[in-house]
C-alpha positions, 0 to 999 in steps of 0.5 A: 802410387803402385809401382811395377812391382807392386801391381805384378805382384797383386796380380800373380796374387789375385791369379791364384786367389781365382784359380784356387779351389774352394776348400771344402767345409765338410765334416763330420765329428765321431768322438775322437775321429773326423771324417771329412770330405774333399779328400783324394781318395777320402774314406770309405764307407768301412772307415766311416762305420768304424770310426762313426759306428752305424748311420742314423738313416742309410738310403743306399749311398747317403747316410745320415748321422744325427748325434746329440749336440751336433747338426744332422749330418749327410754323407754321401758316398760315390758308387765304388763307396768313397766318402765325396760330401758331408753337407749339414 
């Protein structure tokens, strides 16, 4: 049998459990280097070229980098050029 305690407790858990965001999966390993995304204010297209060198494919604001051993990536940048998704 739960007490008060117990079942406030579970609450204010579960509360949080619903409210928090989903952490975001996204990356991309270059060497040394991850790009990530989900980061406020996350890189730029500057930052991911020098860390990653030149995308595979580019159509205009989704990059693609296909490095062997890794899955395809697919960037996507916002129009003022910050990095909002990895998918892949």
């Amino acid at each position: 049998m739960m007490n008060r305690t117990t079942t406030f407790f579970s609450a204010v858990i579960m509360g949080i459990l619903f409210l928090a965001k989903p952490v975001s999966a996204g990356y991309l390993n270059c060497g040394t280097h991850v790009i990530q995304d989900g980061q406020r204010g996350g890189p730029g297209k500057y930052e991911v070229s020098k860390k990653c060198g030149r995308p595979t494919e580019q159509f205009g604001n989704t990059w693609v980098y296909d490095f062997p051993g890794q899955t395809k990536k697919i960037l996507r940048f916002n129009d003022a050029g910050q990095l909002i998704s990895v998918d892949g």
